[in-house]
C-alpha positions as CSV (number, residue, x, y, z in Angstrom):
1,X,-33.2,79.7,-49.8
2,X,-35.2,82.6,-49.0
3,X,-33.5,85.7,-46.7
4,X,-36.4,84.8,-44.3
5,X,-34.9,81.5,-43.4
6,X,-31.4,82.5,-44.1
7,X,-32.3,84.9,-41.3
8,X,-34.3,82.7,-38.8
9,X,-31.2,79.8,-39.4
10,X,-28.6,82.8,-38.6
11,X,-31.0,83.4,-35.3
12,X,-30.7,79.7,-34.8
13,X,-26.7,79.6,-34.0
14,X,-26.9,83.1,-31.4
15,X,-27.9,82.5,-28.1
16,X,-30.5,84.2,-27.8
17,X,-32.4,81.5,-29.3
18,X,-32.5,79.7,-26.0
19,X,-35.5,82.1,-25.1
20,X,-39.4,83.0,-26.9
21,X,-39.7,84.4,-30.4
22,X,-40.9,87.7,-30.3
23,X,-42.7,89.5,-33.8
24,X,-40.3,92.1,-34.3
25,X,-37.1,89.7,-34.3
26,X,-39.1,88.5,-38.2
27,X,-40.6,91.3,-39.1
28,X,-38.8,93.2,-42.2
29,X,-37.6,89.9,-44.1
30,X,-38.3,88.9,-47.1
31,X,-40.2,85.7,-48.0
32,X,-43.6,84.2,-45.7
33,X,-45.7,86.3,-44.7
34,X,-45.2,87.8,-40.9
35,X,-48.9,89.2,-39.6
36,X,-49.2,90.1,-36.0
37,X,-52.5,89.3,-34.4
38,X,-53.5,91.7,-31.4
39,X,-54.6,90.0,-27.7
40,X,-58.0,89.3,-28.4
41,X,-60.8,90.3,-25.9
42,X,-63.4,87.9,-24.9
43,X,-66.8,89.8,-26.5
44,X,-70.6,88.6,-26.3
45,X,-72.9,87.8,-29.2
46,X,-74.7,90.9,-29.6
47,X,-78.7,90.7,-29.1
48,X,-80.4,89.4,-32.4
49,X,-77.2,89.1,-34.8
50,X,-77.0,85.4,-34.7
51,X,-80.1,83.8,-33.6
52,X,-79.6,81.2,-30.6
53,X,-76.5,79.7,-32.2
54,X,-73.8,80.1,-29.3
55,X,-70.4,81.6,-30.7
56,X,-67.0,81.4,-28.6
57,X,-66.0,84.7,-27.6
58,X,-62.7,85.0,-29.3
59,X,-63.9,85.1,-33.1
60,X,-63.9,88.9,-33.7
61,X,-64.4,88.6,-37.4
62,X,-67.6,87.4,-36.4
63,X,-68.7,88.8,-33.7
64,X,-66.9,92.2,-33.6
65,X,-66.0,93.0,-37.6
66,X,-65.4,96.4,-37.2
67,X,-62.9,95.4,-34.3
68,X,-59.1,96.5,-34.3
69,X,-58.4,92.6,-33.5
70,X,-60.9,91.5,-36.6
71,X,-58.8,94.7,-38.8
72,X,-55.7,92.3,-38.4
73,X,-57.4,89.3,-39.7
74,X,-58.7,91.1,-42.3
75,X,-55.4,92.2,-43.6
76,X,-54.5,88.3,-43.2
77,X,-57.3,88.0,-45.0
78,X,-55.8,90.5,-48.4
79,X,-52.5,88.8,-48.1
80,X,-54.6,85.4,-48.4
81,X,-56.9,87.4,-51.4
82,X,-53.9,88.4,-53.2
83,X,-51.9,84.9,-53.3
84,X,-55.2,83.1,-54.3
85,X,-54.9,85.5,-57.2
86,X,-51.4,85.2,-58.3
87,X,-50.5,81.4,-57.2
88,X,-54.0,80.3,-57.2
89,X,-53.7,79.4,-53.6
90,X,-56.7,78.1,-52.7
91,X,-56.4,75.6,-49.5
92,X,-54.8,76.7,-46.6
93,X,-53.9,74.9,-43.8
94,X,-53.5,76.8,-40.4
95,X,-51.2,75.3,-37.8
96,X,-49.0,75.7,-35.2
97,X,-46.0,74.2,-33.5
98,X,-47.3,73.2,-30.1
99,X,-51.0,73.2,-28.8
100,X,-52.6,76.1,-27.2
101,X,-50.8,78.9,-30.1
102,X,-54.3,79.9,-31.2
103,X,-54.7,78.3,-34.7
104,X,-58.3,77.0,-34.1
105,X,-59.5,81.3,-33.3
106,X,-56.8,82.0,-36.5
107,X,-58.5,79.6,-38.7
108,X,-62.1,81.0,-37.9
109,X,-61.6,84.1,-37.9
110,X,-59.5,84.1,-41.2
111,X,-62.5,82.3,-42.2
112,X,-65.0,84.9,-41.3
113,X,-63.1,87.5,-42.4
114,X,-62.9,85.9,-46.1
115,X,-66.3,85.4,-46.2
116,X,-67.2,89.2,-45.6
117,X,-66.7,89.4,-48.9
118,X,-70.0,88.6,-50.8
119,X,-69.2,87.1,-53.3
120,X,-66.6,84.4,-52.0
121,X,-67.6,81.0,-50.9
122,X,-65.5,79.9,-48.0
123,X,-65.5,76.4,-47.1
124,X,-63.9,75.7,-42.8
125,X,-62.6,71.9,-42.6
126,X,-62.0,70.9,-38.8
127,X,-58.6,68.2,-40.0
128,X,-57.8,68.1,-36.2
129,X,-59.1,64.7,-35.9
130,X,-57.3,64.2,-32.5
131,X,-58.5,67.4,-30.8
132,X,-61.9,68.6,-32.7
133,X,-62.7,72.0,-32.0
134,X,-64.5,74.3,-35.1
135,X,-68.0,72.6,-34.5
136,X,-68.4,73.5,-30.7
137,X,-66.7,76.9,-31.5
138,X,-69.3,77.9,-33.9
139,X,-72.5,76.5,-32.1
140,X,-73.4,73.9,-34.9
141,X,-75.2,70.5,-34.3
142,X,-72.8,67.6,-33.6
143,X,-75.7,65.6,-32.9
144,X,-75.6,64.3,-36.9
145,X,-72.0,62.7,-36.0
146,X,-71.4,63.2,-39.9
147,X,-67.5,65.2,-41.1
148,X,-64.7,64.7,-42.5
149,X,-64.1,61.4,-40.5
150,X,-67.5,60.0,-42.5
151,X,-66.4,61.8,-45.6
152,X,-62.9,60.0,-45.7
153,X,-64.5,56.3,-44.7
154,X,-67.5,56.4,-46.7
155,X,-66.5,57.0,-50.3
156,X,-70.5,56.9,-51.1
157,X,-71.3,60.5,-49.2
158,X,-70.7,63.2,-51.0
159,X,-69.4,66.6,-49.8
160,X,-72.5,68.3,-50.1
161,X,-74.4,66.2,-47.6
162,X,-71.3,66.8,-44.6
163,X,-71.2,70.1,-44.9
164,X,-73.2,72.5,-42.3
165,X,-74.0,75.9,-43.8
166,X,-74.1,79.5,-41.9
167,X,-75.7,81.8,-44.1
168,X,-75.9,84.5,-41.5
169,X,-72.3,84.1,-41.9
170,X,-71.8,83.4,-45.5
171,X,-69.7,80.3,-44.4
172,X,-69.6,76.7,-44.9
173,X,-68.3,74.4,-42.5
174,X,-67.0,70.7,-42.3
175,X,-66.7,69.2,-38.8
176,X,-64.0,66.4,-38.0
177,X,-67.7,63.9,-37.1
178,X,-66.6,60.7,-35.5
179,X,-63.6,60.6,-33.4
180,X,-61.3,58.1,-35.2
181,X,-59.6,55.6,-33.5
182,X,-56.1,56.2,-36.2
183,X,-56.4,59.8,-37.1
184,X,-53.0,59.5,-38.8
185,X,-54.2,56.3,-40.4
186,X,-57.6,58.4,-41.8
187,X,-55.6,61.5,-42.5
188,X,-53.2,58.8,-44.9
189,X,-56.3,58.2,-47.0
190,X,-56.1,58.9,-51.0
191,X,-59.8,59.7,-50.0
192,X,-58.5,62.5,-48.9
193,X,-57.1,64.6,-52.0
194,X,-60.4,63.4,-53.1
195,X,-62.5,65.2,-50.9
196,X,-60.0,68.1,-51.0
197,X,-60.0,68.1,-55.0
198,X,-64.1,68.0,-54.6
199,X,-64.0,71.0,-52.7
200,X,-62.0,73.5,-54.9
201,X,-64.1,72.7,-57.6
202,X,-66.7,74.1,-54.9
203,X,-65.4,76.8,-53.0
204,X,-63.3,79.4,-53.9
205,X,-61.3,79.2,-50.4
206,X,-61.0,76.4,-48.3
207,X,-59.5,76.9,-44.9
208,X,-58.1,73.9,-42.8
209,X,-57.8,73.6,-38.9
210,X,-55.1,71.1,-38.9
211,X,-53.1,69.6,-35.6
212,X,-49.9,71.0,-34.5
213,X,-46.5,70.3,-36.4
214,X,-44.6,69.6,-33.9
215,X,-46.5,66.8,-31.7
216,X,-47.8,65.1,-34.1
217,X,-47.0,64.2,-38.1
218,X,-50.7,64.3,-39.4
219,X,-49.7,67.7,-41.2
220,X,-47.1,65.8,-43.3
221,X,-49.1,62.9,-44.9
222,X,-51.6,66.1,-46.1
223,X,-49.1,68.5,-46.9
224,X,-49.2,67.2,-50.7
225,X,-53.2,68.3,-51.3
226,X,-52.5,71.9,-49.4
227,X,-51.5,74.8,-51.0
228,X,-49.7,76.9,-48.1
229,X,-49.6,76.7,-44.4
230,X,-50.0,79.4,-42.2
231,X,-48.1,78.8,-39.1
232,X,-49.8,80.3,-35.9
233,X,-46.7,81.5,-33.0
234,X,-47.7,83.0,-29.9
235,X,-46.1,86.2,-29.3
236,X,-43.5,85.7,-26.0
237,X,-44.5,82.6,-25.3
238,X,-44.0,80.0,-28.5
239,X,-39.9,78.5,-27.9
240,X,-38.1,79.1,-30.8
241,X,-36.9,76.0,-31.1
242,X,-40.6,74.5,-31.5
243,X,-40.6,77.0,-34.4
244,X,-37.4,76.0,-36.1
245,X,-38.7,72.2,-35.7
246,X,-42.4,73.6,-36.9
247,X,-40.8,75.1,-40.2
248,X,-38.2,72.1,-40.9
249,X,-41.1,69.4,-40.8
250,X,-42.6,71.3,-43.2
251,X,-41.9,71.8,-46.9
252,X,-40.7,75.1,-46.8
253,X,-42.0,75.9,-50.3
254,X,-45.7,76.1,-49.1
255,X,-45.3,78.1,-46.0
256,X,-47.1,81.0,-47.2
257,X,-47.1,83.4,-43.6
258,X,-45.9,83.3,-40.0
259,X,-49.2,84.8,-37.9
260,X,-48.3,86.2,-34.1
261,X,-50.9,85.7,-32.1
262,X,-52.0,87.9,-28.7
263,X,-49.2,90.3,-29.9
264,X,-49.6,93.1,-26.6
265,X,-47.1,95.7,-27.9
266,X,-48.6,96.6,-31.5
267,X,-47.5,99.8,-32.0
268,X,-51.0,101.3,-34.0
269,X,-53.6,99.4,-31.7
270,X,-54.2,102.5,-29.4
271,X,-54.1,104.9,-31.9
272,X,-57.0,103.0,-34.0
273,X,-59.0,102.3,-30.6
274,X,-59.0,106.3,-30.5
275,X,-60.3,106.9,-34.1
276,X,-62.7,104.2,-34.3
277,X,-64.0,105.1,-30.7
278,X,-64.4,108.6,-32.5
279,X,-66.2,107.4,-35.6
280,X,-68.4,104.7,-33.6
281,X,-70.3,108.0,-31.7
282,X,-70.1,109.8,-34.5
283,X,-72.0,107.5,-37.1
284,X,-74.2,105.3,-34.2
285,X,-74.6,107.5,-31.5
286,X,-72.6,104.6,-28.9
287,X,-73.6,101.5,-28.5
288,X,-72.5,98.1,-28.9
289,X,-69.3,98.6,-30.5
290,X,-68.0,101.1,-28.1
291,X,-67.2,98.1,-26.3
292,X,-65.1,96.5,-28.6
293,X,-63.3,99.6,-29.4
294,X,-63.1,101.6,-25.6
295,X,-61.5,99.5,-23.2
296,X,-57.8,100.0,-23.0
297,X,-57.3,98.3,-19.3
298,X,-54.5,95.9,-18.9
299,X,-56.6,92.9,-18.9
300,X,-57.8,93.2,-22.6
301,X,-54.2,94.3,-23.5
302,X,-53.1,91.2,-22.8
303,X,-55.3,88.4,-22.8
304,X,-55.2,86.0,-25.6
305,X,-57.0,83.9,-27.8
306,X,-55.4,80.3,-26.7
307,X,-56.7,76.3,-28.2
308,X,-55.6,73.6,-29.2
């Protein structure tokens, strides 16, 4: 057993476990990765970047890359670079224990953030057949009513003719489609390892927006095709008992990272707002991003990114 659990079972037995797991209480031990995601501000799509597609306003990789919040998932991001390399981890399933811990904005936004890079084909699978969120999120057509749902049900489609493309974006997405009546029974499929083994051969990362741990046990009847989870916590608010039951419903060999999301107290977020804000005027003369990188009022300090 890792130090990381040994540590987080040791936390387990001292009372202070009957209150909210904070980032600094994991930070320092060895084994998953521990990122800390900044509260997110709410930004607009800037004028002309991506046509009429609506994006929501919490995916900073997307619509704010240069961000201090987008930084973070970008550093997610070389963690996720650097175990694809070594373990050849490849499909990653994003979670959380409970709803509303940010996993959906995680997921896109890791998403985004791997597909900055050029030459990377990033493939974002909406397996949240209870609570479908991506496609809405990211402005695409769910007129088609064709995803993962179809994909799963119809052995006769192939991947190729689900999957929505954003080329602006350099990403690839794959919508839940029809709202099952037994996601757990769908989610059970062999179909699905299929469609999962189809899409390495196809993308070098694919990214999962799975349901929560905790409420419901889809995650475990997939956990077998997925090559690490990243559990998503939110910082002072996620009970630490929701994580211990998070971690022990899942095999603990393929939890790759612990990500705290709307993390208010990280300790270099000021500093970089000052030296971006610096290089911003310097190189564009203001702008757009001065927004991003300017405000320091207490309502951006501490507003999160929250879903399902």
């Amino acid at each position: 057993m890792s130090k990381f659990f040994q540590a987080l079972e040791r936390a387990a037995q001292d009372q202070a476990l009957r209150g909210n797991v904070t980032p600094s209480e994991l930070r320092g031990e060895q084994g998953p990765i521990v990122a800390e995601i900044a509260a997110v501000q709410a930004l607009p799509s800037p004028p002309g970047r991506l046509g009429e597609d609506t994006l929501e306003e919490h995916l900073v990789s997307l619509l704010a890359p240069n961000s201090f919040e987008a930084e973070q998932y970008r550093a997610l991001r070389h963690l996720i670079e650097r175990l694809h390399k070594s373990r050849e981890l490849s499909v990653v399933a994003i979670s959380s224990p409970n709803m509303a811990d940010g996993k959906t904005t995680t997921a896109i936004n890791l998403a985004g953030a791997l597909a900055q890079a050029s030459d990377a084909r990033v493939l974002l699978v909406d397996v949240d057949l209870r609570s479908a969120a991506l496609a809405p999120r990211l402005g695409l057509d769910e007129g088609t009513g064709l995803g993962l749902v179809d994909l799963i049900l119809d052995a006769n489609l192939t991947l190729a003719a689900v999957v929505q493309a954003r080329p602006q974006l350099n990403l690839y997405v794959l919508p839940a489609g029809r709202f099952p009546s037994a996601p757990y029974e769908v989610l059970k499929s062999p179909r699905v390892g299929e469609v999962l083994a189809e899409a390495r051969r196809q993308y070098d990362y694919i990214i999962l927006d799975t349901p929560p741990l905790v409420s419901v046990p889809d995650c475990r009847v997939i956990e077998k095709w997925v090559d690490g989870f990243l559990i998503v916590v939110t910082a002072h608010k996620t009970a630490r008992k929701l994580l211990e039951e998070a971690l022990n419903v899942t095999e603990r060999a393929r939890i790759v990272g612990l990500v705290f999301n709307g993390d208010d107290r990280h300790l270099s977020k000021d500093s970089y707002g000052a030296y971006a804000s610096r290089e911003s005027l310097r190189r564009n003369g203001g702008g757009w991003r001065r927004r991003v990188f300017g405000s320091r009022d207490s309502t951006r300090r501490r507003q999160t990114a929250s879903d399902d």
